[in-house]
C-alpha positions in Angstrom: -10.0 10.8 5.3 -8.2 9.0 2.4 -5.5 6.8 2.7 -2.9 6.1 0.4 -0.7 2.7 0.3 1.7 3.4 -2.8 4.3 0.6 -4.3 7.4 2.2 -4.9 10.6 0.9 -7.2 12.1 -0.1 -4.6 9.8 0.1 -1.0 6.3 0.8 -0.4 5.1 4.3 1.1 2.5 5.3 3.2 2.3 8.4 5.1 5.9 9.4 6.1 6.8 5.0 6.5 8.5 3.5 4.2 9.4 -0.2 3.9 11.1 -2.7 1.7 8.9 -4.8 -0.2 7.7 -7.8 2.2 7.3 -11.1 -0.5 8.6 -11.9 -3.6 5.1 -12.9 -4.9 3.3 -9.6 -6.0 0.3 -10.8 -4.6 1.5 -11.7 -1.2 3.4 -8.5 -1.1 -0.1 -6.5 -1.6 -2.2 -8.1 1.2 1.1 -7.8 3.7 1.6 -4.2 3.0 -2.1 -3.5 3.6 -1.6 -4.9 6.8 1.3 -3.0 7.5 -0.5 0.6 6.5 -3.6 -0.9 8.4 -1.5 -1.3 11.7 -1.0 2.9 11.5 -5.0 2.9 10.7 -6.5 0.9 13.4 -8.6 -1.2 11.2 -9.3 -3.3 8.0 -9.9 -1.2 5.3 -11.5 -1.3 2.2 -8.5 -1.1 -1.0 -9.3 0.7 -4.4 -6.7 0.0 -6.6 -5.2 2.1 -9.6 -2.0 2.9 -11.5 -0.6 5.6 -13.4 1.0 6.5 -16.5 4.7 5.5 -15.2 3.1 2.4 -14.1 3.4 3.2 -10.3 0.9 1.4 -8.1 -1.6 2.9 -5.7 -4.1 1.7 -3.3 -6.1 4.0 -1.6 -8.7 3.4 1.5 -11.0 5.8 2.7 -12.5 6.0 6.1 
């Protein structure tokens, strides 16, 4: 099964969740939403990062 963690303009989205962004620091915003998609998971997962051509980021986690 793929997961995918996506940033939004405004919130991130994963499944049918959607939250406002958690840091101002891009970084630090990454590695908490990860931990937020990997509460609904059950476990760490392994992040593959990409973006498309309207610049929207992705990460996606398969298990």
């Amino acid at each position: 099964m793929t997961h995918t963690l996506i940033k939004g303009q405004v919130a991130w989205i994963f499944g049918g969740h959607v939250h406002p962004p958690f840091r101002a620091d891009f970084d630090a915003d990454v590695e908490a939403a990860m931990e937020w998609a990997e509460g609904f998971i059950g476990s760490r997962q392994d992040w593959r990062h990409s973006r498309d051509a309207n610049g929207t980021h992705r990460w996606e986690a398969t298990t």
